[in-house]
N, C-alpha and C positions, 0 to 999 in steps of 0.2 A: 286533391293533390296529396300523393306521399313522401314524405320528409324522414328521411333517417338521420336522426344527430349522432356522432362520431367524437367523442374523448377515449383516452388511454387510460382513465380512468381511478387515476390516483390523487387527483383534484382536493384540495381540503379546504382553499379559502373561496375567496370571489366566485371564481370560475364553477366549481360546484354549487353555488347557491345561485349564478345564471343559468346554467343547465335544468337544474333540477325545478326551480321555478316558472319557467320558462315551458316548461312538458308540463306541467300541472297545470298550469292556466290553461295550456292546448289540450289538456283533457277535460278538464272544465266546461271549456268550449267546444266540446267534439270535434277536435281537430286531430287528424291522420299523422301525427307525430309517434315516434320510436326511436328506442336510447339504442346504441352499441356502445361497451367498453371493450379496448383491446385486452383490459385483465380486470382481473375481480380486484375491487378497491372500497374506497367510499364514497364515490360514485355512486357503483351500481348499488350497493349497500343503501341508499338515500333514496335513490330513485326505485325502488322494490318496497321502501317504505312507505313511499308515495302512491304505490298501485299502480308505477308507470314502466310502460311494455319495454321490457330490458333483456337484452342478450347480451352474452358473456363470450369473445369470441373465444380467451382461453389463451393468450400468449403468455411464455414462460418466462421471458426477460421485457427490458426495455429495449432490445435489439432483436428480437423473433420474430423475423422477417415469412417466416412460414405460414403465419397466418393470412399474409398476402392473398393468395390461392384462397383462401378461407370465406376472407376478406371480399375478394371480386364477386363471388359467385351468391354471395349471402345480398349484395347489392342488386343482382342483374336478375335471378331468382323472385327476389322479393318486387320487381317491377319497383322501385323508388322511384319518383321523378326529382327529387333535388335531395344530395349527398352535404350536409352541413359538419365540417367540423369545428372543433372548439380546441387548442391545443396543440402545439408543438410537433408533436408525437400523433397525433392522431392526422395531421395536416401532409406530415411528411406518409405517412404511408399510402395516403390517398393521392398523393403526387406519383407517386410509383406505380399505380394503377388505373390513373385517368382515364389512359385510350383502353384501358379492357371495360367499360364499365360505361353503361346507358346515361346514366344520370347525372344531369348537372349540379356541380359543385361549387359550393359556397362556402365560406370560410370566416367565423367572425374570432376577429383581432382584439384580446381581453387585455394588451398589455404590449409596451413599448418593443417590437422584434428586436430589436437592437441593442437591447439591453436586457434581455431575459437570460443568457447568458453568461452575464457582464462577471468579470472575477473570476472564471474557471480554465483559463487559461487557454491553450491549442485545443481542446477539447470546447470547450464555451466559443470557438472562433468557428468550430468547424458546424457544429448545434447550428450557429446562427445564420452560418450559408445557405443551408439544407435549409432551415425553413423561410427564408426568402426566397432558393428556389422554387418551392413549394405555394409562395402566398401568388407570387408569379405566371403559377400555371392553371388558379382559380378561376371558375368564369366570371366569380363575382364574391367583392368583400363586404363583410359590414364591418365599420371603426364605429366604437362606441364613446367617441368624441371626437367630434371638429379636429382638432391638436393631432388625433392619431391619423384620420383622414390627411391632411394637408403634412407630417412623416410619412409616410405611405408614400405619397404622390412623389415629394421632394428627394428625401432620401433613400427611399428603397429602390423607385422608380414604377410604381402601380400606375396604369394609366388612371387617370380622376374618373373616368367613365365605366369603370369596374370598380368603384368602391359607392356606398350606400352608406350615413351616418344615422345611428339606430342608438340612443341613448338605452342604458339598463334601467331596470325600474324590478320592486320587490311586492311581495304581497304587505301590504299597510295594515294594520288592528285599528279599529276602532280607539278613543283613549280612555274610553270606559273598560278594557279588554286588560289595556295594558298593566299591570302589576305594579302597586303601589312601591312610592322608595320608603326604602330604611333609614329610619336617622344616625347621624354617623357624623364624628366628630372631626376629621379632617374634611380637605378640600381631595376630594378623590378623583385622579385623571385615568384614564380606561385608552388606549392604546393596541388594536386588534390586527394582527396583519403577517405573513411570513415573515420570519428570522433574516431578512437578506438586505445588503448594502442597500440598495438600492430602496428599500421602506425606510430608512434613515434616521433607527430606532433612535442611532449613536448623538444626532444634531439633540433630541429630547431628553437624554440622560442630562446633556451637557448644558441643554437651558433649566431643567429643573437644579443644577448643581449655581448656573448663574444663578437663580431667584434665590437663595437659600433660605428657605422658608419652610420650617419643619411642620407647618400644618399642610404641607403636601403630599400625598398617597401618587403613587404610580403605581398604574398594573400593565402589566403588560399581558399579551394573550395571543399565542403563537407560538409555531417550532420552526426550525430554520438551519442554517448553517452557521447564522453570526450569532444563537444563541450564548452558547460559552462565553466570545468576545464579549457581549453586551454586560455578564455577569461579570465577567474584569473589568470592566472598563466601570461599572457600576461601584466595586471596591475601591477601585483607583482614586475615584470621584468622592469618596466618602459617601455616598446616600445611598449605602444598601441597603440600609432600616427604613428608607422608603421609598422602596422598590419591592414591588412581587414579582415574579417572574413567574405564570399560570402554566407555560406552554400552553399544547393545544385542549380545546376546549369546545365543546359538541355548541351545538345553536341553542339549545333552551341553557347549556351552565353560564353560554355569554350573556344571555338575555338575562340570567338571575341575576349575573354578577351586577349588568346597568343597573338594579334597581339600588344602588348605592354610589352610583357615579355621580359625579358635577359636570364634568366636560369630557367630551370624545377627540384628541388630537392624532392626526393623522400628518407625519412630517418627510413625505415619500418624496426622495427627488422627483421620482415619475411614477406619473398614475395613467390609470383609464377614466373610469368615473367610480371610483369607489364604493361600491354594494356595503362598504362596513359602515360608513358614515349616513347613508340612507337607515339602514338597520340600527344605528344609533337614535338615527331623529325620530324613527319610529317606537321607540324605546322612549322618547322622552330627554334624552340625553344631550346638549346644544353642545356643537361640531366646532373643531379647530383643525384648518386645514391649509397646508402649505398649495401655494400659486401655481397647482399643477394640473393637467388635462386640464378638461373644458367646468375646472371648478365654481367658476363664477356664473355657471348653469344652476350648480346646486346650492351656493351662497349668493344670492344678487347682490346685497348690500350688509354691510353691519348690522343691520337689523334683523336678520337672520343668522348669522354668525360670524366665525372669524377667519380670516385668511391671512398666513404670512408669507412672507418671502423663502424662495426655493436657499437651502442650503444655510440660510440666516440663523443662527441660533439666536443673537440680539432680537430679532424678528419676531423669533418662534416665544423668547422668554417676554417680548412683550405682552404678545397676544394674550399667554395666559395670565399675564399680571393683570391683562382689563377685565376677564372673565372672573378671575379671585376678585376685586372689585366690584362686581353688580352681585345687589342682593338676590337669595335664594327666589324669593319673587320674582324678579327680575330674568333668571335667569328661565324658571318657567314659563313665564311670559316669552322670551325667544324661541324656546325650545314647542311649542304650542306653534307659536306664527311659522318655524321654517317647517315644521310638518305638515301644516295644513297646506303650504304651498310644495311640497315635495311631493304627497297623497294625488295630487291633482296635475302633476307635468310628467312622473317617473312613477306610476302604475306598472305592474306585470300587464293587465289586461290592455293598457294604449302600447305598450314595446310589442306585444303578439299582432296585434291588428299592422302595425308598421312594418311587421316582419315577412306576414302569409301577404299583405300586401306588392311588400320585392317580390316574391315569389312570384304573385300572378301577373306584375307587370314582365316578370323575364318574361316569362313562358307564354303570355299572348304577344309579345312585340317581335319573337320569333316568328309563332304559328303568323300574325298578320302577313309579313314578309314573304312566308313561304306559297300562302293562298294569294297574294297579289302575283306572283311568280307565275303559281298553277293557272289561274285566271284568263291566259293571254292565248286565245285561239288560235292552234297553228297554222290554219288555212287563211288567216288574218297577218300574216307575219308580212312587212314589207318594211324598207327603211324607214319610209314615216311612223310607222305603227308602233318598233320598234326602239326608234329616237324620243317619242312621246312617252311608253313605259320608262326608259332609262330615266327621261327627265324628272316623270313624277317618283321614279325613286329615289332622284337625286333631291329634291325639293324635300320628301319624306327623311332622309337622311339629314341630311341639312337642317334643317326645323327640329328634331329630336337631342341633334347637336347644340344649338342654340339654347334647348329648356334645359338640358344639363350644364350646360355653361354656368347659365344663370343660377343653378341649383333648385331651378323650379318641378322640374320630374325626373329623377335621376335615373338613366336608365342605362345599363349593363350589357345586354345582349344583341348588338346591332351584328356582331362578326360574322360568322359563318356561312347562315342561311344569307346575307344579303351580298356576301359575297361569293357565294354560291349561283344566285342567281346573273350577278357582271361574269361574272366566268361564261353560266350560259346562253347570255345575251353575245358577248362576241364568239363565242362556240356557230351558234346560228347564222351570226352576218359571215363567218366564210365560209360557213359550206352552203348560206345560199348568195355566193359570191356577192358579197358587198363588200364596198370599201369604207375603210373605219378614217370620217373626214377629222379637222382636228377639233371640234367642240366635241366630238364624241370621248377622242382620243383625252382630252383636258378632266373634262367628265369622269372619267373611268380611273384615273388617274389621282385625279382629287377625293374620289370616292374612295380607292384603295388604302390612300396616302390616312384622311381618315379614321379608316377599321381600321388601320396599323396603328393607329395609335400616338401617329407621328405628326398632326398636324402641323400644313402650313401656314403662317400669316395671313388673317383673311380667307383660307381656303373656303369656309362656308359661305363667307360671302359672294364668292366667285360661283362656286355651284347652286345658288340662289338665283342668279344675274342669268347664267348661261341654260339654263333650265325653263327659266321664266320666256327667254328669248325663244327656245324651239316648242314654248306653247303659241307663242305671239306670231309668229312666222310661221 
């Protein structure tokens, strides 16, 4: 199977280090993966360092729509079988070119739609339309947390049957590998993440200013738009002597920097599942993190680290006040236990396997579909023969709906081909004049209802009953 992944390519935090890790593992594992960026960035720049197959389409703006044309043809050309994007920007222009273009599309969701925008006003209103339209017209999502799954569903309006929840996972070191710490006389907090409201640098200024505890260090590490602010609001606050402000910062000067950390906090209204806090515990570094996405996947209890309350500075200035309390022992001793269970749930190589796995359940629950379809001899066609196909596809449908219900096999691609073929099962009953009675009519109806995405109360159950009955009879 070939998989072309699709960013815009100006990525610098999370998002480029799922990308880029995420093609390494797949070449690792000889997997038919290849990068596009809409423009040369640090992206492609990452992923070219990595030895991974990358083209540069070459758009001039963040609006150069010309590469479109570009865009389809590099797709259709290249025979892809599934178009993955990552990104805003890269989600919207493949929405503009679905119906030119063979390959199924996939789309994974690194971060809140509805608030990726947030604070830029008619501009940030208009951003955040477009890529709803856009997550909308995917055959299929992956949410890289429960949290973001169950937003999708509720408030965007994703149907639950087009989305897949695929936690992220990093490449782990050994802790023989990892880089001794430095001794250092404060209590050092490390802070990694974009400049923007929404990461909630400002709640962590404002607890470290509650604590006031001058054997505190804050670093901060990132660029942004709320940079400036955070360096006012730091004066304001009196604790600019301890505050650094790194801006941005390559992967090995973050990595140096842990090796003088105490504690990693992370105090984002909204997350996805945080790659910088995995990249911290794999550092050595024991995690403080606000009540967000599906966090309590990567903290289960206090005994692996800490979680505060969303927006809480009270909350947030506790937390760290139990962590300045456990001895330096102690704290390696946490930082050892959540690693050792992080190495073993949120691997690169188990997130690859879950992922080529959506892949090959899309692409054979269609092909089944279409060969059940082909299957039916036409010199056999009669109302019975006929009413029996229907039912067992109705029973097949039905049952597929159920394990996704349950979250037991989540599957994605039941629309077209099997709508395709109810089209031409009643295509056949009139032109070899049959009349369509009303369990046919109920059936066909319920099945639609369905693949639309609009189910009734009970409907599977009804196409379960009435299916079963025209095996029985």
């Amino acid at each position: 199977m070939k998989v072309l992944h699709i960013n815009a390519g100006l990525e610098k935090g999370g998002g480029l280090s799922h990308i880029v890790n995420l093609l390494t593992e797949a070449k690792r594992q000889n997997v038919d993966f290849e990068l596009l960026t809409l423009a040369d960035g640090p992206v492609a720049k990452a992923a070219k360092k990595a030895k991974i197959k990358t083209t540069i389409l070459g758009a001039q703006s963040r609006y150069d729509l010309s590469v479109l044309k570009r865009l389809t043809s590099f797709i259709n050309e290249g025979n892809f079988d599934i178009v993955h994007t990552h990104g805003a920007r890269a989600n919207l222009f493949v929405s503009m070119i679905k119906k030119q273009i063979k390959a199924k599309w996939i789309i994974t969701v690194h971060s809140d739609p509805l608030k990726d925008f947030e604070g830029r006003g008619m501009v940030g209103n208009i951003f955040t339309k477009l890529n709803i339209m856009a997550l909308k017209k995917a055959d299929g999502i992956f949410a890289i947390t429960q949290n973001f799954s169950n937003l999708l569903v509720e408030k965007v309006g994703i149907p639950k049957t087009r989305i897949c929840v695929i936690y992220n996972g990093i490449f782990f070191h050994q802790n023989k590998d990892v880089p001794k710490k430095y001794a250092h006389p404060y209590f050092n907090i490390i802070n990694v993440g974009r400049a923007e409201k929404v990461k909630g640098q400002d709640l962590l200024l404002k607890a470290i200013k509650k604590l006031n505890d001058q054997n505190i260090r804050l670093h901060i590490v990132g660029d942004g738009s709320e940079l400036n602010n955070l360096r006012a609001l730091a004066r304001d606050l009196g604790i600019s002597s301890q505050v650094t402000f790194h801006g941005f910062l390559t992967h090995q000067e973050t990595r140096k920097l842990y090796q003088k950390m105490d504690l990693a906090v992370l105090t984002s209204y909204s997350e996805s599942f945080p790659l910088v806090l995995l990249e911290a515990s794999d550092n050595l570094v024991p995690i403080l993190s606000t009540d967000v996405g599906d966090i309590e996947k990567m903290i289960p209890n206090e005994e692996y680290g800490f979680v505060a309350k969303i927006g809480d500075i009270d909350s947030i200035s506790e937390k760290i006040r139990q962590a300045m309390a456990k001895s330096k022992t102690n704290l390696m001793a946490m930082a050892e236990k959540e690693k050792t269970y992080l190495m073993h749930a949120f691997s690169m190589k188990n997130q690859l396997v879950a992922i080529e796995n959506y892949y090959i359940v899309s692409a054979a629950y269609g092909l089944i579909l279409l060969l059940l379809a082909l299957s039916i001899p036409l010199e056999d066609l009669d109302q019975w023969f006929l009413e029996k196909t229907l039912s067992l596809l109705s029973v097949f449908l039905a049952l597929a709906v159920v394990l996704n219900n349950l979250d037991i096999f989540p599957l994605s691609e039941i629309g077209a081909l099997y709508q395709l073929t109810i089209i031409s099962y009643m295509g056949i009953l009139y032109f070899l004049d049959r009349h369509f009675n009303a369990k046919n009519l109920v059936l066909l109806l319920l099945n639609l209802n369905i693949l639309a995405q609009l189910p009734i109360k009970a409907g599977t159950l009804l196409i379960l009953i009435i299916s079963v009955l025209t095996f029985v009879f």
